[in-house]
C-alpha positions in Angstrom: 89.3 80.9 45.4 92.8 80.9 43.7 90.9 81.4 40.3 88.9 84.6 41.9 92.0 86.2 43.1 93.6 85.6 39.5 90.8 87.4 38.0 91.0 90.3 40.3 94.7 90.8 39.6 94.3 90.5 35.9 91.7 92.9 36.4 93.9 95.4 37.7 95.7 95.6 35.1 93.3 96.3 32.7 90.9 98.9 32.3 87.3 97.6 33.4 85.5 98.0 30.8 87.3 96.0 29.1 86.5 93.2 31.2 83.3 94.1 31.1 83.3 94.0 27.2 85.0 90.2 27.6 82.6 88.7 30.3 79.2 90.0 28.6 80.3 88.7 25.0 81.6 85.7 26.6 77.9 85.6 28.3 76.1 86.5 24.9 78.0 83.7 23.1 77.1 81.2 25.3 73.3 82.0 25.4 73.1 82.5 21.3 75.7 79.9 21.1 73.0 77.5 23.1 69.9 78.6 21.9 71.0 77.9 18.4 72.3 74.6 19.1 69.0 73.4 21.1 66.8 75.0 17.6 68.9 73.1 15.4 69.2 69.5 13.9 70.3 67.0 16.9 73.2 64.7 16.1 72.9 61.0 15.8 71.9 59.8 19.9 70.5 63.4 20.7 67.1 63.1 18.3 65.0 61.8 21.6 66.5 64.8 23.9 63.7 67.3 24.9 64.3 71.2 24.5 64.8 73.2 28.4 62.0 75.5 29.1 64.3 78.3 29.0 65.1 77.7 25.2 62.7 79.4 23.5 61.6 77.5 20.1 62.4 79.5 16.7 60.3 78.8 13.8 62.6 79.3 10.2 59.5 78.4 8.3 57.5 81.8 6.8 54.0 81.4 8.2 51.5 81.7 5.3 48.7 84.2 5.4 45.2 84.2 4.0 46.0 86.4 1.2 48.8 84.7 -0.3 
């Protein structure tokens, strides 16, 4: 609760969009941020760990067509 009424004084103080700006980047890093760790090469331990459902899977590799 204390954190909440910290974050509503500091946002008095400073226009809201500019919070706004701050809390959706912080949200876009942590989703891109996440998606591109659970697509990428696990560290030593992690190799086993299955990917959420949420994650959607990003294939690097071009996919080859019949003509070429």
């Amino acid at each position: 609760m204390l954190i909440l009424l910290n974050f509503l004084a500091a946002t008095t103080k400073f226009p809201t969009y500019f919070v706004a700006v701050y809390v959706v980047g912080f949200i876009a890093a942590v989703t891109i941020g996440s998606i591109a760790w659970y697509n990428s090469t696990k560290p030593a331990g992690w190799e086993d760990t299955e990917r959420p459902n949420i994650v959607p899977k990003i294939d690097l590799e071009p996919k080859q067509t019949k003509d070429g």
